[in-house]
C-alpha positions, -999 to +999 in steps of 0.1 A: -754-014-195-757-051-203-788-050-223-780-022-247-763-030-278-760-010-309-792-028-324-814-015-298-840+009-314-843+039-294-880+043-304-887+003-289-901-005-255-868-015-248-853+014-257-876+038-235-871+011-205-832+018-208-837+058-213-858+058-182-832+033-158-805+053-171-826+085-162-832+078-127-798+060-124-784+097-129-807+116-109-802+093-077-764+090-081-766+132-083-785+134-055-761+114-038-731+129-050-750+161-036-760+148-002-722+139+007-714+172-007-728+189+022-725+166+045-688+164+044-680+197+026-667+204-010-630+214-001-633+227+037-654+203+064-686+220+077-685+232+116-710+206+128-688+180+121-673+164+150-637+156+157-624+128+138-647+126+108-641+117+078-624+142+056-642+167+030-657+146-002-627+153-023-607+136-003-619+103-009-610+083-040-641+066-038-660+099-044-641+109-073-652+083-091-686+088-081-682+127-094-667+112-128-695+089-134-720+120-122-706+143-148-704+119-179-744+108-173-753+143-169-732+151-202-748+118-221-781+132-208-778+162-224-761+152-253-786+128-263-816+151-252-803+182-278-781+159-304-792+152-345-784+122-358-754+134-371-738+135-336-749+098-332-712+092-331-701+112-304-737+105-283-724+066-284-685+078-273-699+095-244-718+065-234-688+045-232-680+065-203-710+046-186-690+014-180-671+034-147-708+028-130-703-003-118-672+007-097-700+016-072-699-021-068-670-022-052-673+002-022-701-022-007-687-050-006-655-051+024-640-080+006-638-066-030-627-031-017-599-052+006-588-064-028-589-030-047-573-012-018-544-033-023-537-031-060-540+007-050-514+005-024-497-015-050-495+011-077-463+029-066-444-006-070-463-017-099-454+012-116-415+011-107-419-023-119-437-013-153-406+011-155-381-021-157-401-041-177-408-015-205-365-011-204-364-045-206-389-048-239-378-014-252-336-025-252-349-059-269-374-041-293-344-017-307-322-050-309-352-066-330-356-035-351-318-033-362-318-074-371-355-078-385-369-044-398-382-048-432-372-083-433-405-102-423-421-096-455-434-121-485-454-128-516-488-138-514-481-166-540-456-188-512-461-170-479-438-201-461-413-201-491-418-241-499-440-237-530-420-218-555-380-219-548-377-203-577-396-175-563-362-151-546-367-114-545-396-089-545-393-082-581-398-117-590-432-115-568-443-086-579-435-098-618-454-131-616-484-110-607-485-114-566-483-088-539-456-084-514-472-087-481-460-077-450-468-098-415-494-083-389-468-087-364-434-076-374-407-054-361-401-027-387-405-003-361-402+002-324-444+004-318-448-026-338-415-046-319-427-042-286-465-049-295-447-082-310-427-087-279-460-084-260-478-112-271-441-132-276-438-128-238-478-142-229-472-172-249-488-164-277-482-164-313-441-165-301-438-203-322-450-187-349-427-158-348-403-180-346-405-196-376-412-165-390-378-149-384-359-179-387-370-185-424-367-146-428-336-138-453-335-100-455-350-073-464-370-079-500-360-115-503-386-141-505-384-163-466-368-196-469-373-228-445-344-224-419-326-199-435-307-181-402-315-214-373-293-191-347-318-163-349-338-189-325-313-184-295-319-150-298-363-159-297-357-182-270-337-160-246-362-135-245-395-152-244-378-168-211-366-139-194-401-121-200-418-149-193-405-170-164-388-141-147-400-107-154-437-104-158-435-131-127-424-105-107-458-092-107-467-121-085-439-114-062-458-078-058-493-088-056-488-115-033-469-091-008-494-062-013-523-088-012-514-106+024-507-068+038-543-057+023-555-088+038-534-085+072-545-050+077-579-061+070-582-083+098-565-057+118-534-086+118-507-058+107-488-053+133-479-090+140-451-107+128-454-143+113-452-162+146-482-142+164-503-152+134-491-182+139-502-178+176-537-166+163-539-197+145-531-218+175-553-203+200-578-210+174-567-248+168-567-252+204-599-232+225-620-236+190-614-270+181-644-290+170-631-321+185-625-303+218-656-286+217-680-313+206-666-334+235-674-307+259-706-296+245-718-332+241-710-344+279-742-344+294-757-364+262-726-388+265-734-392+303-764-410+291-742-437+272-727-453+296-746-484+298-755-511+273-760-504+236-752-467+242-716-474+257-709-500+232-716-478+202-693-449+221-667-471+224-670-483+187-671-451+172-640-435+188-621-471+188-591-469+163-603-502+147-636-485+134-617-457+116-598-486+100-625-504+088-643-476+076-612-465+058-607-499+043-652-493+031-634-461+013-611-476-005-628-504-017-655-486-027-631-461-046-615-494-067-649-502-075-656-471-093-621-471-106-635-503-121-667-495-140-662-493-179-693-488-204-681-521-222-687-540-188-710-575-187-744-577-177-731-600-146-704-570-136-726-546-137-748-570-112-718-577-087-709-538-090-744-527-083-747-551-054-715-544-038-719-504-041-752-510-026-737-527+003-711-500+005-737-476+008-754-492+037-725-493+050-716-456+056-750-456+063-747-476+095-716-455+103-736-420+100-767-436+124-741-447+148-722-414+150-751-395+152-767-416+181-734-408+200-725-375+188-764-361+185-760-318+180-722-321+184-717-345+150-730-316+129-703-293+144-678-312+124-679-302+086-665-337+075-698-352+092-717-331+074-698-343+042-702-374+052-737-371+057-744-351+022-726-377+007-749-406+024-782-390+015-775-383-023-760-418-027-790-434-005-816-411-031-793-423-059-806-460-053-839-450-045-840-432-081-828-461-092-851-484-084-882-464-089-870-453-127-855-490-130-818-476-132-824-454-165-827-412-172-806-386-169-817-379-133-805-411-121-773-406-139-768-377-126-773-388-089-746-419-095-723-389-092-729-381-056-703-419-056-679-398-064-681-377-038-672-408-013-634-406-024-631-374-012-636-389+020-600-405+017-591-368+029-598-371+063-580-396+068-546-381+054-531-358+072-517-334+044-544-337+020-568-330+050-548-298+053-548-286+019-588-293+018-591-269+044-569-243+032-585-241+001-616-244+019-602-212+041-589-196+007-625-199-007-638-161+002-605-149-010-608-167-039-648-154-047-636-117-043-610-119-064-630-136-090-657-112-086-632-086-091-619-100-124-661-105-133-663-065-126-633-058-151-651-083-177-685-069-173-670-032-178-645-042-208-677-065-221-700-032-222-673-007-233-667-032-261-702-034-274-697+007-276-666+007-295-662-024-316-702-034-322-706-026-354-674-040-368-678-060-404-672-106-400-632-114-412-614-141-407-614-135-368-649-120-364-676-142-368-710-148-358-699-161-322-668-141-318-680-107-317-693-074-300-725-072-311-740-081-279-729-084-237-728-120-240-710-125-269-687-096-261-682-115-225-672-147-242-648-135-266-629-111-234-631-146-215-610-163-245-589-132-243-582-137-209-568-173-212-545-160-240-560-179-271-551-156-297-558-122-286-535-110-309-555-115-338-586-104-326-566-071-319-552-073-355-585-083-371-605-053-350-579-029-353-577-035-395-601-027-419-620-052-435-630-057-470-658-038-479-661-022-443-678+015-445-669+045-420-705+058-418-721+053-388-749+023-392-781+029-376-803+000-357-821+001-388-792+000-409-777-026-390-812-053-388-807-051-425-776-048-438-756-062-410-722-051-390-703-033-417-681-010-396-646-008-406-622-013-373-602+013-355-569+023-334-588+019-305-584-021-305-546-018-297-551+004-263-583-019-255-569-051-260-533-040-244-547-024-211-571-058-210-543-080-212-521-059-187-548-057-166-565-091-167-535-111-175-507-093-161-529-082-124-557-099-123-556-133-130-519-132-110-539-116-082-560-151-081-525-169-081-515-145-050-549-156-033-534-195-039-498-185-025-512-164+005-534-203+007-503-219+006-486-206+033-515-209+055-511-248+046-471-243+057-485-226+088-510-257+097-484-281+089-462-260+110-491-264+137-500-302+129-472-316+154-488-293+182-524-303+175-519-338+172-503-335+210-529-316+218-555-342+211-533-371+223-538-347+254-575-348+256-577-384+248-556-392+278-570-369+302-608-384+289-592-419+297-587-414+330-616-392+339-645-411+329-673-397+327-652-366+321-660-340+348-630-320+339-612-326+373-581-346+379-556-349+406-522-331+400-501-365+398-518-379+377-520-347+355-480-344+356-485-384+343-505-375+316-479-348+305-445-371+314-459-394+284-468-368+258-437-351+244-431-313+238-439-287+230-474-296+251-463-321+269-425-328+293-417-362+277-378-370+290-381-342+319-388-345+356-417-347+381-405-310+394-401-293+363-442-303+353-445-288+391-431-258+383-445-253+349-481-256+361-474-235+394-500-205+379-528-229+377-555-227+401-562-258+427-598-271+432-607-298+461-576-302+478-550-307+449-573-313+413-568-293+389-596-287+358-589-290+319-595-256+311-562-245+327-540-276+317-548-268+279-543-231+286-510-243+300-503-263+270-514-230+245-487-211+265-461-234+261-467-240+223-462-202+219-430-206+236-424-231+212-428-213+186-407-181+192-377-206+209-380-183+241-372-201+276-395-214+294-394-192+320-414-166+308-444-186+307-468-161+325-458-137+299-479-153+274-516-137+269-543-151+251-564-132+227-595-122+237-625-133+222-611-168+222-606-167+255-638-152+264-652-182+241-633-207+261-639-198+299-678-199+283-679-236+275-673-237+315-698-218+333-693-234+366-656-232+375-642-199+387-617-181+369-590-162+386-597-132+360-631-130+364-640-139+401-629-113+425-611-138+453-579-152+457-573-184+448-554-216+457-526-222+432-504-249+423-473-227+430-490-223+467-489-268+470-453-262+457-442-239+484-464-260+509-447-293+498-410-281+504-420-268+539-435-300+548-404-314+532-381-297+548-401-299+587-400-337+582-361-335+568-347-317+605-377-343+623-358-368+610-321-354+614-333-344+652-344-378+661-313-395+646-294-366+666-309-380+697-304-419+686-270-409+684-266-395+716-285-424+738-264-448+716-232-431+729-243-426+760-250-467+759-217-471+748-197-446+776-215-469+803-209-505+791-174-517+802-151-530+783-127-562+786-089-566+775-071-596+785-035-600+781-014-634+781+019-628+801+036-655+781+034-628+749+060-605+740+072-580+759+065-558+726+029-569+727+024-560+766+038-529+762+015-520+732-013-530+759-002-512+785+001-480+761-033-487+752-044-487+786-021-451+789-039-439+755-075-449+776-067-437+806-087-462+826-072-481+855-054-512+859-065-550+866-044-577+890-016-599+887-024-633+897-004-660+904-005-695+877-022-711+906-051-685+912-078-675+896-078-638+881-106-617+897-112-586+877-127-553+887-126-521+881-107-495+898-122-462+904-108-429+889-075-418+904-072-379+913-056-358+888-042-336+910-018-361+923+018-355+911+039-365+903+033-384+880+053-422+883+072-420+851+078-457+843+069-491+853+093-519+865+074-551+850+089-582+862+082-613+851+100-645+861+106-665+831+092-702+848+060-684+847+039-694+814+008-689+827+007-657+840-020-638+830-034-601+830-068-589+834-084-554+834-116-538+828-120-510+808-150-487+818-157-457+796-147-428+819-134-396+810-096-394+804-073-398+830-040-390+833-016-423+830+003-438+844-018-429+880-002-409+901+015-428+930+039-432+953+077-441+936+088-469+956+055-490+943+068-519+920+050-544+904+060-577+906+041-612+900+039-615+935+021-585+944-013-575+939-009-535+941 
């Protein structure tokens, strides 16, 4: 389809090499066409087909193209085997048809097809859409006709209206020997008003306008320079309606219909935002390269652990070395910024030396990460962009110096410098982000391009059919034409980018001086050149390209950027949780060196009391870590391994992300594959899931802690019980001494002697001044002695100061008091009892 162009002779070897391709082309996509036919069934399915099959070959879009493109070969076949060369014409029309061929393309490859699917999907909306925009033009295209119909015309002696003022009406024109012209774009009806609309609204040609109907006076009157200045409001308004809000509303439907294609695609429909989200985070976390190459790498870094090898280790993942290889970066980047072609000889010198030692630099870097990292540094793409970057630079200098720093080739190799700012990325979070998005975005990005290619390739070929024969103007020229696929390509490609389409429609759709209607043969056309007069067919070529490339395709590309730039929202959504994450596995690697994956569970709930949420408990308590962990499995009395920590933290980040409680932890399930990839990286420790047994948990040390917690909490309360008891006992048997002065008040030895009543213990002796008071204790009376002596005669002889009163107190049981006695007992001074 490429290679044929109206010039090829049919009689030529190139000519019989097309007839053939095309030939076969036919009979194999029949035979194809015929093969599905039966397999699958015309209209009904055959019996042999199972359950579930696809459905009969009608009933696939797909297939109806491949019957269209069937039936106009076989009809070019024929026509061209039985035509004169009188029906040259209609042969070529039907060969048009042709260009639908490469739709095959599209059905092999998933990623194209993904793409097409959804711009069918999107159809219904689109054309709801087309609906309201074609109201929108059509109200504005009447208002245009009523103001400017007939108006937009002028003489070919002043077309701007500057060169004759004298020049006013179409009589005077027409008089002085001029014609009255009329504008290629122009609202004297409604076809031409919206066509002018059209290319108003895709920026081009609307300034021109513009001027156009702001000189414009009326209708047969010669334009003059700013004749109606508020006709511009009227311009204004609508080229920014159509063109910052209504044809963007096309991006508003591709983008939706483009991330539901892609969503159903990779079978992501069903999920909401955050499970993506979730998908992205399992990824982050089980498939991280840092993670990974640490854990892949560990028996390689077992080996560093002494002398050079430790030292190096301890370099590379120091924060200082990323530092000063950061500081390397941007000196090296001001260097370049530096260079000028107007530089000395002694600049050139100090900025060949110094790149050179830059160079070595990043060279040192790369030997020591790779003696540390060995198979795991390739596993991170920035090392490998690193590394690229280091070889082309270190060839760079070795060109140099071999061709003495001159050629093309060693030019060309200086450019591989450049590529050393892009290092900067890395080391900045956000741009690091966007990098990778676009990096992500990349296949998205090729299909829809590819797509876009396919509409090209088809418009380029059906193109060469229609307009390749066209006389030169003033927008046809040698390079700007259809004479050929490449030329045809080019010329669709400025199309695309809006650079005057409209006159290339204009110019292919008039008819050009000295243009003939016969058809030209390739003989005709060697000789006498591309004479064709243009056709009505440019306007629907040119219109359906533009609606289709401009309008769908090209904002397809800007849906594939917009789907890219919410990924980036999603990873800087995630950024907080994987920068936890890794804070994580750098303090868990800190205290478990050489990392066997193993820790205790203190000093596991220490790790995660310092990191803060969502994967670690920074500002909770010991027991809430406790409980969060209680599903993990215990190894060696109460260590717990990595692999279920950072599962624990994955968990909790997807709690974190849909605000649920905490609670409902074990609720969260993992996908998969990316579990099955994780549990893999650990061969040797059991997995609850996967080994038939019943395991230790953490929730088990919980419950076995407040047992033991509790036993030794009633130990304790039992043996202070019993304290208690011998301590009271202690105190029931030691006696106790009161001593009472007879010279005190008789209000004070009353209060004794009720204290003694409130005791109930018995009473001491009254001795004399002269004698000495011997005190004892005086055994429990009988209770059941009554009655009771109800009052005391106490006498006391004034004389006596010295008196005094002495009784023992032992701790017995309560007695009744006063004892009971006999009535005529008194106490006196002078009696003992």
């Amino acid at each position: 389809l490429a290679v044929e162009t109206p010039y090829t002779e049919k009689s030529g070897y190139v000519g019989i090499a097309l007839k053939i391709v095309d030939t076969v082309s036919v009979i194999v996509f029949t035979f194809e066409m015929l093969v599905k036919m039966r397999a699958f069934g015309v209209c009904k399915p055959p019996f042999f087909l199972p359950p579930g099959a696809p459905g009969t070959y009608f009933r696939s879009t797909w297939n109806w193209i491949d019957f269209f493109c069937v039936v106009t070969g076989l009809t070019d076949s024929m026509l061209t085997l039985f035509s004169s060369g009188s029906s040259l014409k209609v042969v070529r029309t039907m060969r048009v048809m042709r260009v639908l061929r490469p739709l095959k393309l599209v059905r092999s490859y998933e990623g194209i097809r993904t793409i097409v699917e959804g711009l069918l999907n999107s159809v219904e909306t689109l054309v709801n859409l087309m609906i309201i925009t074609l109201l929108f033009y059509l109200g504005f295209g009447i208002l245009f006709v009523n103001l400017l119909k007939g108006q937009l015309w002028y003489c070919s002696l002043d077309p701007t209206g500057e060169l004759m003022p004298d020049l006013e009406t179409r009589a005077d024109c027409e008089q002085r020997g001029g014609v009255w012209m009329n504008r290629e774009s122009n609202f004297d009806n409604i076809g031409y008003s919206m066509l002018t609309l059209l290319h108003m609204s895709t920026g081009e040609g609307w300034l021109e306008m513009l001027v156009h109907i702001v000189d414009s006076r009326g209708v047969d009157l010669q334009p003059r320079r700013n004749a109606r200045e508020y006709m511009a409001i009227l311009v204004c308004a609508f080229v920014s309606l159509s063109n910052f809000s209504i044809l963007n509303l096309f991006i508003g439907v591709l983008v939706d219909h483009y991330q539901t294609a892609k969503a159903k695609y990779n079978g992501t429909e069903l999920l909401d935002q955050v499970d993506r989200l979730w998908l992205h985070m399992q990824g982050n976390t089980f498939l991280n390269s840092k993670i990974v190459q640490r854990l892949t790498a560990d028996v390689e870094l077992v080996q560093l652990d002494r002398g050079c090898g430790r030292w190096c280790r301890d370099a590379v993942e120091s924060r200082a070395f990323d530092v000063v290889i950061l500081a390397l970066i941007l000196g090296n980047t001001v260097l370049l910024c530096l260079d000028h072609p107007t530089a000395s000889a002694e600049f050139k010198s100090t900025s060949e030396s110094l790149s050179t030692a830059f160079v070595l630099a990043f060279n040192v870097e790369a030997a020591m990460k790779l003696y540390v990292y060995r198979s795991g540094y390739f596993q991170d793409s920035w090392n490998v962009l690193d590394l690229l970057v280091v070889i082309g630079s270190d060839v760079s200098i070795v060109a140099g110096f071999a061709l003495g720093g001159k050629g093309s080739v060693v030019q060309g190799l200086r450019a591989f410098r450049v590529g050393r700012v892009l290092r900067l990325a890395r080391y900045v979070t956000s741009l690091e982000v966007m990098i990778n998005t676009l990096v992500v975005a990349v296949p998205g990005l090729l299909n829809a391009t590819g797509l876009l290619g396919l509409v090209i390739f088809m418009y380029s070929c059906l193109g060469v059919g229609l307009f390749g024969t066209t006389a030169y103007g003033p927008e046809i020229t040698e390079s700007l034409n259809f004479q050929n696929f490449f030329n045809s390509a080019f010329l669709l490609l400025r199309a695309a980018t809006g650079e005057s389409w409209h006159l290339v429609m204009y110019a292919f759709a008039s008819e050009q001086p000295g243009c003939t209607g016969e058809v030209q043969t390739p003989e005709k056309l060697h000789s006498d050149g591309p004479r064709g007069c243009g056709n009505a067919f440019a306007y629907p070529f040119f219109i359906t390209f533009e609606l289709l490339v401009v309008l769908v395709m090209m904002n397809l590309i800007i849906a594939v950027l917009v789907d890219s730039f919410s990924q980036v929202q999603q990873k800087r959504l995630l950024c907080f949780y994987s920068k936890q994450v890794d804070l994580f596995v750098e303090a868990w690697e800190s205290k478990d060196k050489p990392f066997t994956g193993y820790l205790s569970l203190a000093v596991v709930a220490d790790i995660l009391l310092k990191i803060a949420p969502p994967v670690g408990f920074q500002g909770s308590k010991r027991k809430r870590v406790l409980h969060s962990m209680r599903p993990i499995r215990l190894f060696d009395g109460d260590t717990v391994h990595f692999r279920d920590v950072l599962m624990l933290c994955a968990q909790r980040g997807f709690l974190w992300l849909r605000e649920e409680p905490e609670r409902d932890i074990e609720k969260v399930r993992f996908q998969h594959d990316v579990l099955a990839d994780w549990i893999s990286l650990f061969p040797d420790v059991p997995f609850g899931y996967v080994y038939k047994e019943n395991p230790l948990l953490v929730a088990h040390f919980i419950v076995a802690s407040h047992v033991h917690r509790f036993v030794n909490r009633k130990r304790i309360d039992w043996r202070i019980r019993r304290l208690t008891e011998e301590e009271e006992k202690q105190k029931r048997n030691k006696p106790q001494h009161l001593s009472i002065d007879i010279d005190s008040p008789p209000d004070a030895i009353a209060d004794a002697f009720a204290l003694l009543q409130d005791t109930g213990a018995g009473v001491g002796i009254f001795e004399d001044i002269i004698g000495t008071a011997q005190s004892a204790p005086i055994a429990a009376l009988p209770q059941e002695l009554e009655p009771p002596l109800p009052a005391f005669d106490l006498e006391v002889e004034p004389p006596s100061p010295a008196l005094h009163l002495e009784v023992d107190m032992p701790n017995l049981s309560p007695l009744p008091w006063p004892p009971p006695m006999s009535p005529s007992v008194k106490l006196s001074p002078s009696v003992k009892r």
